[in-house]
Backbone atoms as SQL, in Angstrom:
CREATE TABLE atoms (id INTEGER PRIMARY KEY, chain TEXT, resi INTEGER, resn TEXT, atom TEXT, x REAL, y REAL, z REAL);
INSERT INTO atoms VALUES
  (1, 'A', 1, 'UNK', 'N', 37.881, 145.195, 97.121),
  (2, 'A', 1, 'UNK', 'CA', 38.248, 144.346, 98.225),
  (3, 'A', 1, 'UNK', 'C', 39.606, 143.689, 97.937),
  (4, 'A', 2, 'UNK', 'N', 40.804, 143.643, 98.986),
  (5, 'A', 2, 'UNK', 'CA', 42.188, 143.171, 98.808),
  (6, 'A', 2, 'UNK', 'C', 41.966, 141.460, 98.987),
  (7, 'A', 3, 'UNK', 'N', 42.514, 140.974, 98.183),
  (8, 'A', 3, 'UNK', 'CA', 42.255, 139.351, 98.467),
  (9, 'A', 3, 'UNK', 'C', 43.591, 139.175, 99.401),
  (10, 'A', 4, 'UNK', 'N', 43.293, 137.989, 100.175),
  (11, 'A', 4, 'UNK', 'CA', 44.177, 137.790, 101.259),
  (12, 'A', 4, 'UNK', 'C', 45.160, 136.726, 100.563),
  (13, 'A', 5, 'UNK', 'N', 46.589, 136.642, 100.833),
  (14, 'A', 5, 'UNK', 'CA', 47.199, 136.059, 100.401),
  (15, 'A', 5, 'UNK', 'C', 47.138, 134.560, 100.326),
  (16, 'A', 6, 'UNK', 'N', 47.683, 133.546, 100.374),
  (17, 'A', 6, 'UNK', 'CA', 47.085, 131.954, 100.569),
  (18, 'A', 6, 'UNK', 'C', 47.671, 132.007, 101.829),
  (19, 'A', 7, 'UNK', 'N', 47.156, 130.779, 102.562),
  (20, 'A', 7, 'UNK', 'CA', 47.729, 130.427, 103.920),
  (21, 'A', 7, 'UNK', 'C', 48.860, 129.641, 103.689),
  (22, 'A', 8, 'UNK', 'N', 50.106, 130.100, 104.854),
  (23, 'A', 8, 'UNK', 'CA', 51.009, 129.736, 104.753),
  (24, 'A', 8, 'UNK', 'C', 50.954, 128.055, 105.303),
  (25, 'A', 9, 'UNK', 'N', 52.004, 127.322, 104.611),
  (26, 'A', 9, 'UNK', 'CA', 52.057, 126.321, 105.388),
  (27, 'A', 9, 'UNK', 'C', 52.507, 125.790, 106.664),
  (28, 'A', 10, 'UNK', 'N', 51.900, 125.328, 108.109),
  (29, 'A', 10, 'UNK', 'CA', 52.115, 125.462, 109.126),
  (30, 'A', 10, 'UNK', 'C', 53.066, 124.053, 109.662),
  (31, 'A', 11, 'UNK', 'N', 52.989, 123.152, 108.672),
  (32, 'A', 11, 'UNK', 'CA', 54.173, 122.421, 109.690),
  (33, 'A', 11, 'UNK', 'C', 53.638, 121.350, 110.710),
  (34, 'A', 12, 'UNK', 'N', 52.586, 121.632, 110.726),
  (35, 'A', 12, 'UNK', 'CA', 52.087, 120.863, 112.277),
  (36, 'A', 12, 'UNK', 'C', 52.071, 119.223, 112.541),
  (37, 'A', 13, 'UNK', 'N', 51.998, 118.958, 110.918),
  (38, 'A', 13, 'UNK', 'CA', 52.165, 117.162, 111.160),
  (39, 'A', 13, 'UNK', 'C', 53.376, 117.380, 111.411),
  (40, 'A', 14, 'UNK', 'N', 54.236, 117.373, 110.667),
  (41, 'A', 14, 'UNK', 'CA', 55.428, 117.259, 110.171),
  (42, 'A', 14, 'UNK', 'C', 56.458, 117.686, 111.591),
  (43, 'A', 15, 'UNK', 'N', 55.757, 118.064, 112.469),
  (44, 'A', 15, 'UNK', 'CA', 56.357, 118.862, 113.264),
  (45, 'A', 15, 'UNK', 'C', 55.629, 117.914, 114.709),
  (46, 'A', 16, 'UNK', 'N', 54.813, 117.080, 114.954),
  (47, 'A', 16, 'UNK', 'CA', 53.922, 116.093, 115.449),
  (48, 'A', 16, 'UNK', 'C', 55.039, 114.802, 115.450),
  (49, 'A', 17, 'UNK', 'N', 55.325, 114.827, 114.017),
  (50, 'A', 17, 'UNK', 'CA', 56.028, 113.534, 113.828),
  (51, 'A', 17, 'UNK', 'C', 57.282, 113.883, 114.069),
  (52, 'A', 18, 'UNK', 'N', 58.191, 115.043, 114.376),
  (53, 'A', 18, 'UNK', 'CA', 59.622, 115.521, 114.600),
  (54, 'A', 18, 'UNK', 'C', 59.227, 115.190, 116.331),
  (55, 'A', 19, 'UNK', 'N', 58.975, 115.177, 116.824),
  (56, 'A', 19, 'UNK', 'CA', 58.222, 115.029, 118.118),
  (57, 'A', 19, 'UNK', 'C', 58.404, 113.709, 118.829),
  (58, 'A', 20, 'UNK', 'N', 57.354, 113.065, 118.186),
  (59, 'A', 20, 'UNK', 'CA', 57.761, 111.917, 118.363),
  (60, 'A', 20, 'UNK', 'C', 58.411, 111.083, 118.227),
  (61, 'A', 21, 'UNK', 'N', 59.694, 111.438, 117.282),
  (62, 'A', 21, 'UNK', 'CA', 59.964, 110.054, 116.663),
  (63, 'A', 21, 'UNK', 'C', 61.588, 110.885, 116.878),
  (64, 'A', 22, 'UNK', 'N', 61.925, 111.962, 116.972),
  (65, 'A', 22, 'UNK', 'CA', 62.838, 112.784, 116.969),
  (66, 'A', 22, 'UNK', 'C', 63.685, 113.442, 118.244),
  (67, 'A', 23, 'UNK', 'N', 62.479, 114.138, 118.618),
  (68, 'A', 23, 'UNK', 'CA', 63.379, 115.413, 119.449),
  (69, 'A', 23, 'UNK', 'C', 62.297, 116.094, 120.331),
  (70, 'A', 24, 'UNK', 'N', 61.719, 115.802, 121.576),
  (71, 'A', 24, 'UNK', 'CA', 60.903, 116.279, 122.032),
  (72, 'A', 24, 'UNK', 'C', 60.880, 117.438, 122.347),
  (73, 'A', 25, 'UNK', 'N', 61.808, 118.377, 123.202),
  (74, 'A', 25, 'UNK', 'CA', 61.650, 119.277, 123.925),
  (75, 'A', 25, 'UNK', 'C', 61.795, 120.172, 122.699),
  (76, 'A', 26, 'UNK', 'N', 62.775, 119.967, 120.884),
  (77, 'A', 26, 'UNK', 'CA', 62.374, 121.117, 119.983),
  (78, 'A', 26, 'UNK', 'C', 61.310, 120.893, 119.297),
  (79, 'A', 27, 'UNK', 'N', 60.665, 119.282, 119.457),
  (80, 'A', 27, 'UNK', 'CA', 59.487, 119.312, 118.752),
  (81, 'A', 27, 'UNK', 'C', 58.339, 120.126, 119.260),
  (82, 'A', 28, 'UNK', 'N', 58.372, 120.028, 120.568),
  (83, 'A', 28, 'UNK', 'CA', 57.689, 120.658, 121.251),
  (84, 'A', 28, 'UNK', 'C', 57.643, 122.393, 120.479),
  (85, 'A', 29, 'UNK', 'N', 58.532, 122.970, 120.547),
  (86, 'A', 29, 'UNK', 'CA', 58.890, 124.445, 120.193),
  (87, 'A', 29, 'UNK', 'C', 57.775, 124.497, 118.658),
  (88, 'A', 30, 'UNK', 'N', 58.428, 123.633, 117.792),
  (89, 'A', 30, 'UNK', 'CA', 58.135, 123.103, 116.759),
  (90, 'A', 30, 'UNK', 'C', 56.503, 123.523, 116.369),
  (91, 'A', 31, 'UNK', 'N', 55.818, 122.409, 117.444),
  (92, 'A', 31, 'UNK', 'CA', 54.301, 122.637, 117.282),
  (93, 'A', 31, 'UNK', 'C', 53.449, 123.712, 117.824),
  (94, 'A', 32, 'UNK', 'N', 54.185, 124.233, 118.594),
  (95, 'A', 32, 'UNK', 'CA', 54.024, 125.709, 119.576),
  (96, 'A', 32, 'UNK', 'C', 53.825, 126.900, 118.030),
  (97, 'A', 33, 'UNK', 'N', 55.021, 126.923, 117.247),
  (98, 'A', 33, 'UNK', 'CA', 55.037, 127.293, 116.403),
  (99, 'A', 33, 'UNK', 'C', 54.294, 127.097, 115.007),
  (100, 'A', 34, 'UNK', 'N', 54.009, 126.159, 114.929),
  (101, 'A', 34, 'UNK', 'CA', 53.119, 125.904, 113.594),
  (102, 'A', 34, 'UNK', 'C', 51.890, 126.035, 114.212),
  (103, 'A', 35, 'UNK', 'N', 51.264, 125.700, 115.344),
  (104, 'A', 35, 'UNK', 'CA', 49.551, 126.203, 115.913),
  (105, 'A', 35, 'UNK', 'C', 49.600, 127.939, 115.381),
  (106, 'A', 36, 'UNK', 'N', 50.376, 128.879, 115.570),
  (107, 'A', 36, 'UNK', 'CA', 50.609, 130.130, 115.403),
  (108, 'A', 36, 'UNK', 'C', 50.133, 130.709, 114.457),
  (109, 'A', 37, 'UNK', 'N', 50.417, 129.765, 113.320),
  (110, 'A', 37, 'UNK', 'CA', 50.279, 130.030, 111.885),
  (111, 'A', 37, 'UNK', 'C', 48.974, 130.440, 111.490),
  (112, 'A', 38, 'UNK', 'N', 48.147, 129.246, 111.827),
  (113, 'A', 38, 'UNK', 'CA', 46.511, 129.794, 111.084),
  (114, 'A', 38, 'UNK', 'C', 45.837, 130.744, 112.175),
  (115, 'A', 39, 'UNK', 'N', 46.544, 130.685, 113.206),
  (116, 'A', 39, 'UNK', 'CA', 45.401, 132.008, 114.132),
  (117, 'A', 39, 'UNK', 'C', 45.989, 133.231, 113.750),
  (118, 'A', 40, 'UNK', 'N', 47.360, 133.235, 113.615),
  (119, 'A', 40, 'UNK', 'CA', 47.572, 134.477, 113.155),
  (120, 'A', 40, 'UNK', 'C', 47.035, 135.144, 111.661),
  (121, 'A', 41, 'UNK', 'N', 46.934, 133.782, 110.838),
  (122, 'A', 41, 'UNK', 'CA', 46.367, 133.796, 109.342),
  (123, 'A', 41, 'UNK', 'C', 44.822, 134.395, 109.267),
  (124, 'A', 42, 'UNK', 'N', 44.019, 133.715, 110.149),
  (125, 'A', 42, 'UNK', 'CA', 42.378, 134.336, 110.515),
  (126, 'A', 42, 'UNK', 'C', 42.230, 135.334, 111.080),
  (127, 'A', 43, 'UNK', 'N', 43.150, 135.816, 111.616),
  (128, 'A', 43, 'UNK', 'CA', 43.175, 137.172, 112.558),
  (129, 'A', 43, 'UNK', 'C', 43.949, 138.682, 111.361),
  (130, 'A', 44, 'UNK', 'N', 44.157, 137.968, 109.943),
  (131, 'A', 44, 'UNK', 'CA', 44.375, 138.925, 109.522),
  (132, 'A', 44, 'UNK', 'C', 45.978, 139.381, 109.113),
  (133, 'A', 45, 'UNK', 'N', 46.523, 138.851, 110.060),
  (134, 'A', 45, 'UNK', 'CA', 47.868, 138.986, 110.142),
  (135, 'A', 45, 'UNK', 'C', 48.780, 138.253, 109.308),
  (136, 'A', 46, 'UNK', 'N', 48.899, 138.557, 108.114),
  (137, 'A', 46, 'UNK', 'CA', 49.354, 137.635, 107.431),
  (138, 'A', 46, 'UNK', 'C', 50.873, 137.610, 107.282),
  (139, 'A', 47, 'UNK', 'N', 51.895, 138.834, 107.551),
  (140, 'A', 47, 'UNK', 'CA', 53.359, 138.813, 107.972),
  (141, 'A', 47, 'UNK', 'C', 53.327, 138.136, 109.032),
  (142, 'A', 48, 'UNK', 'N', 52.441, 138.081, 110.424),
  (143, 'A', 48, 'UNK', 'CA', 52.736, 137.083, 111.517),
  (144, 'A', 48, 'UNK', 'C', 52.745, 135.543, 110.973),
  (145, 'A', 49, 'UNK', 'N', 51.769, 135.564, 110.054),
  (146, 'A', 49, 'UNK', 'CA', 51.627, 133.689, 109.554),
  (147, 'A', 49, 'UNK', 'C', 52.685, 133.505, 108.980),
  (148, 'A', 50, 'UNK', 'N', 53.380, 134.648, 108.450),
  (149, 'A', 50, 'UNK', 'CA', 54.656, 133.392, 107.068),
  (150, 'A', 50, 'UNK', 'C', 56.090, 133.104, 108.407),
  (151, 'A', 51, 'UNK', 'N', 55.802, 134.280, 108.982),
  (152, 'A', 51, 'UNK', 'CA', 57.416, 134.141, 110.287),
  (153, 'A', 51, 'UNK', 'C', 56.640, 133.387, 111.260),
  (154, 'A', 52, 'UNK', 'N', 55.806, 132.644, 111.467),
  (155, 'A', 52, 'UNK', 'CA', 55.549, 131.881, 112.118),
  (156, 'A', 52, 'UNK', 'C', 55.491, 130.597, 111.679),
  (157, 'A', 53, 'UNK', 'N', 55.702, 130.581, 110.242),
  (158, 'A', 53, 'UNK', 'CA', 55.290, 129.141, 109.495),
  (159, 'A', 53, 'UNK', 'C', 56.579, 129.117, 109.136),
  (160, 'A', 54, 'UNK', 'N', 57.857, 130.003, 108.592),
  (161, 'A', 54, 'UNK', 'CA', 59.164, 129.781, 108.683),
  (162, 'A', 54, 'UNK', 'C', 59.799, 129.695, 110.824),
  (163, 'A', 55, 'UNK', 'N', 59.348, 130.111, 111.405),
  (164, 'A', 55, 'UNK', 'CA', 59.859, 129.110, 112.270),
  (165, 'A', 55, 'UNK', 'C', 59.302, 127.770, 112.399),
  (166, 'A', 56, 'UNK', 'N', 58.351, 127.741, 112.501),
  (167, 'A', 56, 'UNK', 'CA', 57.697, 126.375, 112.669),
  (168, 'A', 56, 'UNK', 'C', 58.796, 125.187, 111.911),
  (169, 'A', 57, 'UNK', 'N', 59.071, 125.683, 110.592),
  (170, 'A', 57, 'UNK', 'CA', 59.696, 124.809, 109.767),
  (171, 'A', 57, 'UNK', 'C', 61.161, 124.519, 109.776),
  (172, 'A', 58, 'UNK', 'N', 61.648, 126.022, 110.803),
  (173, 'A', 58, 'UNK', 'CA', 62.738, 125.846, 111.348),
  (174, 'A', 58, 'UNK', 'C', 63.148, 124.658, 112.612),
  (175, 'A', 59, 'UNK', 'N', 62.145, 124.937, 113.682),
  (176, 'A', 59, 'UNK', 'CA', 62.433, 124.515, 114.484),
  (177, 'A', 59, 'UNK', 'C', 61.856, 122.986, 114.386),
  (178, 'A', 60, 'UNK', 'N', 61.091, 122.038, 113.229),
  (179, 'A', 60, 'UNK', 'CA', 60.281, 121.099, 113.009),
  (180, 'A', 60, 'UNK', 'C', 62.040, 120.663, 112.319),
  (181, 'A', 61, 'UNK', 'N', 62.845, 121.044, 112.108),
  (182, 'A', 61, 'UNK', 'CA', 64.298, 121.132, 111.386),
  (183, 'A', 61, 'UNK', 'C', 64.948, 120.629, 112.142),
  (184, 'A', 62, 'UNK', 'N', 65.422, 121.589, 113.153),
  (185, 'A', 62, 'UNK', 'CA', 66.452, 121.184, 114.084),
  (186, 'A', 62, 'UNK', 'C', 65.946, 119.766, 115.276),
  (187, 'A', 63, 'UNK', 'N', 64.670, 119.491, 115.175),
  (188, 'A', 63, 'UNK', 'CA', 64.241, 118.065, 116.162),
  (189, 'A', 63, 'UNK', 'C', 64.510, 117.139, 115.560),
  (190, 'A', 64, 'UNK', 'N', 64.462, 117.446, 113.959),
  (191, 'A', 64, 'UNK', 'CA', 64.749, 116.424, 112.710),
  (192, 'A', 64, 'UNK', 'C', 66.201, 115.582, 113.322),
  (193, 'A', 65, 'UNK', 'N', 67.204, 116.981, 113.082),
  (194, 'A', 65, 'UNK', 'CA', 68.398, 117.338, 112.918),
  (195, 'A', 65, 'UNK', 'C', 68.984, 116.480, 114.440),
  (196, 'A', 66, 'UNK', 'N', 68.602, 116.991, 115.635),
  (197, 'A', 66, 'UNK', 'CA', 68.530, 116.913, 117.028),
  (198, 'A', 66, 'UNK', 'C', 68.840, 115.302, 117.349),
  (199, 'A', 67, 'UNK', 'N', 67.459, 114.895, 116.253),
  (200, 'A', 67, 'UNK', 'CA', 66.936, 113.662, 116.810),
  (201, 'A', 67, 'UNK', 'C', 67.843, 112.743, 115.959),
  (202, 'A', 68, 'UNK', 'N', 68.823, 112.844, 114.576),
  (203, 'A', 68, 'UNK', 'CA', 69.657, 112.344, 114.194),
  (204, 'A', 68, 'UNK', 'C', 71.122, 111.821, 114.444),
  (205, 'A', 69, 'UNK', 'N', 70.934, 113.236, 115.263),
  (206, 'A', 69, 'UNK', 'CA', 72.454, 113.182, 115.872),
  (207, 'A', 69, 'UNK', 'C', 72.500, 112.353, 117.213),
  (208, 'A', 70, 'UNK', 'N', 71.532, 112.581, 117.867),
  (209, 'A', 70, 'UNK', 'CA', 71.131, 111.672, 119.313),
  (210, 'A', 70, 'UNK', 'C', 71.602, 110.032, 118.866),
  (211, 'A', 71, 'UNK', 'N', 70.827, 109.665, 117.987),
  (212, 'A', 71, 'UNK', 'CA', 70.886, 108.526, 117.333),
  (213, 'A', 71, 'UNK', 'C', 72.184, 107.798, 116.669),
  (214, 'A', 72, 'UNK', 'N', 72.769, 108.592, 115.783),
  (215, 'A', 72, 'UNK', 'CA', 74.380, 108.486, 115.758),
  (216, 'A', 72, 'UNK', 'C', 75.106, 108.305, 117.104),
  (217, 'A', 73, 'UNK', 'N', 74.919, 109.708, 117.866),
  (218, 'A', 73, 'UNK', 'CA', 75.940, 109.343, 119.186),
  (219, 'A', 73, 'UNK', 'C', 75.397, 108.282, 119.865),
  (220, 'A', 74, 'UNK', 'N', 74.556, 107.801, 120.271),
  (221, 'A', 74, 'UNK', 'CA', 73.826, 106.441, 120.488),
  (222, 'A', 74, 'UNK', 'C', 74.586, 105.274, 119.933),
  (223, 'A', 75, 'UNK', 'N', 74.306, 105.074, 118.937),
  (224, 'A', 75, 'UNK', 'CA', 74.980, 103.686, 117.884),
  (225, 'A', 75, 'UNK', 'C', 76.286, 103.789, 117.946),
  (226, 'A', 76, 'UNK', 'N', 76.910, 104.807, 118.240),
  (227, 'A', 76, 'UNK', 'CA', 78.544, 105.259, 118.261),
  (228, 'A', 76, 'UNK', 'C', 78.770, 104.742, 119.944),
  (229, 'A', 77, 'UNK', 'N', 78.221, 105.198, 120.683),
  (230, 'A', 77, 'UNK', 'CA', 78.204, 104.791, 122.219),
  (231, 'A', 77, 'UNK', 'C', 77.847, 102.801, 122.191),
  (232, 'A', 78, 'UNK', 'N', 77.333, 102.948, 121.589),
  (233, 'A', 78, 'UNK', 'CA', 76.957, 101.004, 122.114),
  (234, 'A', 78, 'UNK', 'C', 78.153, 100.285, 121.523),
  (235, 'A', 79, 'UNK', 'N', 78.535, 100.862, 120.162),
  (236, 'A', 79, 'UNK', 'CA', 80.021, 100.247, 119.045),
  (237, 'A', 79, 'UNK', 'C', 81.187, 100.284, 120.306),
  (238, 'A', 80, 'UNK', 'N', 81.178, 101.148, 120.713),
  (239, 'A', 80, 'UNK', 'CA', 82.457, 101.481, 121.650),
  (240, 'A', 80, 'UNK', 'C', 82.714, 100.622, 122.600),
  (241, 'A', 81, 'UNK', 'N', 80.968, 100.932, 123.450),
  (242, 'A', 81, 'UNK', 'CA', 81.237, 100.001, 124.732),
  (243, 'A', 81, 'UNK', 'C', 80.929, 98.138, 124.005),
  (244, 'A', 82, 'UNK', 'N', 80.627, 97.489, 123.740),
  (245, 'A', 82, 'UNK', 'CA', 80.544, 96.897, 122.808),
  (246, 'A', 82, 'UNK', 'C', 82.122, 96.493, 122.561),
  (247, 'A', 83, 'UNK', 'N', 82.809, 97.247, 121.810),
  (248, 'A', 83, 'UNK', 'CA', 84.307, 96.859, 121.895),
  (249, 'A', 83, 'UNK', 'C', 85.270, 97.094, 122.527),
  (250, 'A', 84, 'UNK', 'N', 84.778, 97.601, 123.839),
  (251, 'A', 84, 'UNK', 'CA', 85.962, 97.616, 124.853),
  (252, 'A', 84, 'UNK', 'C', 85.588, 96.255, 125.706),
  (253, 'A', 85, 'UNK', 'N', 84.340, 95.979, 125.799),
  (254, 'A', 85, 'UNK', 'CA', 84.165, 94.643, 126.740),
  (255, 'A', 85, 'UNK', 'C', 84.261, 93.402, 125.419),
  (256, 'A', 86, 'UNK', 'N', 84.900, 93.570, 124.199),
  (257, 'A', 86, 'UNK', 'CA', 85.507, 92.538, 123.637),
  (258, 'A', 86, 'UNK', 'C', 86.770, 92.041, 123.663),
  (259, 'A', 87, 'UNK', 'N', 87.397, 93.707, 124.495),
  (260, 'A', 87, 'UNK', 'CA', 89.038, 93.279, 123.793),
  (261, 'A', 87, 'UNK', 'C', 89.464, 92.744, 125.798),
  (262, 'A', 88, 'UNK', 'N', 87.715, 93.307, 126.478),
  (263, 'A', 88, 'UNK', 'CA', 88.337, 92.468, 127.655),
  (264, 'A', 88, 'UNK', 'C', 88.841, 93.965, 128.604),
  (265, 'A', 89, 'UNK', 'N', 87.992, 94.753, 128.001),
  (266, 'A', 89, 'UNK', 'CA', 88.667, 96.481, 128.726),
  (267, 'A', 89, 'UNK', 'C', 87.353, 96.475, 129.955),
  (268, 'A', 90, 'UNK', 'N', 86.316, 95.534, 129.573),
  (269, 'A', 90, 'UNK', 'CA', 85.040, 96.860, 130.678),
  (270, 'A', 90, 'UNK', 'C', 84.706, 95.215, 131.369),
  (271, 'A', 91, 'UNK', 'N', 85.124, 95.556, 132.618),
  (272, 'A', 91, 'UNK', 'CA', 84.977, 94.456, 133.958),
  (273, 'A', 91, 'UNK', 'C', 83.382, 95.158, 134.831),
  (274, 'A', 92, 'UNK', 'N', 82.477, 94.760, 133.754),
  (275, 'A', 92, 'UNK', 'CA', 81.166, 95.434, 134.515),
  (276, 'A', 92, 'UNK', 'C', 81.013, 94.750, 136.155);
């Protein structure tokens, strides 16, 4: 009998919390992708589980990533406006 390899790791908190706290619409992708992992893992398919658990971890990445940069351009946007209605530039 072939022993089955270990189950890959799926990402799914980690990818829950890229979600919420991050980047919805890739977190979303994110958890789409890590659910993938163990059905494809029980079903046998164990090349479907690892490229499903490397996207998962990809795309649990870029909401990371997504949701950092949002946040920068954010804090960069308030600094700005912020100092144009100091120097007396923004007549709201």
């Amino acid at each position: 009998m072939e022993s089955n390899p270990t189950r890959p790791k799926n990402y799914l908190v980690e990818s829950i919390l890229a979600t919420l706290f991050c980047c919805l619409p890739l977190g979303i992708v994110a958890i789409i992708k890590a659910s993938n992992v163990n059905s494809a893992y029980d079903s046998g398919n164990f090349a479907e589980a690892e490229k499903a658990s490397a996207e998962a971890k990809k795309w649990m990445r870029y909401a990371v990533i997504g949701g950092a940069v949002f946040i920068v351009l954010y804090i960069l946007f308030i600094v700005l406006v912020g100092g144009m209605a100091a120097l007396g530039g923004g007549s709201y």
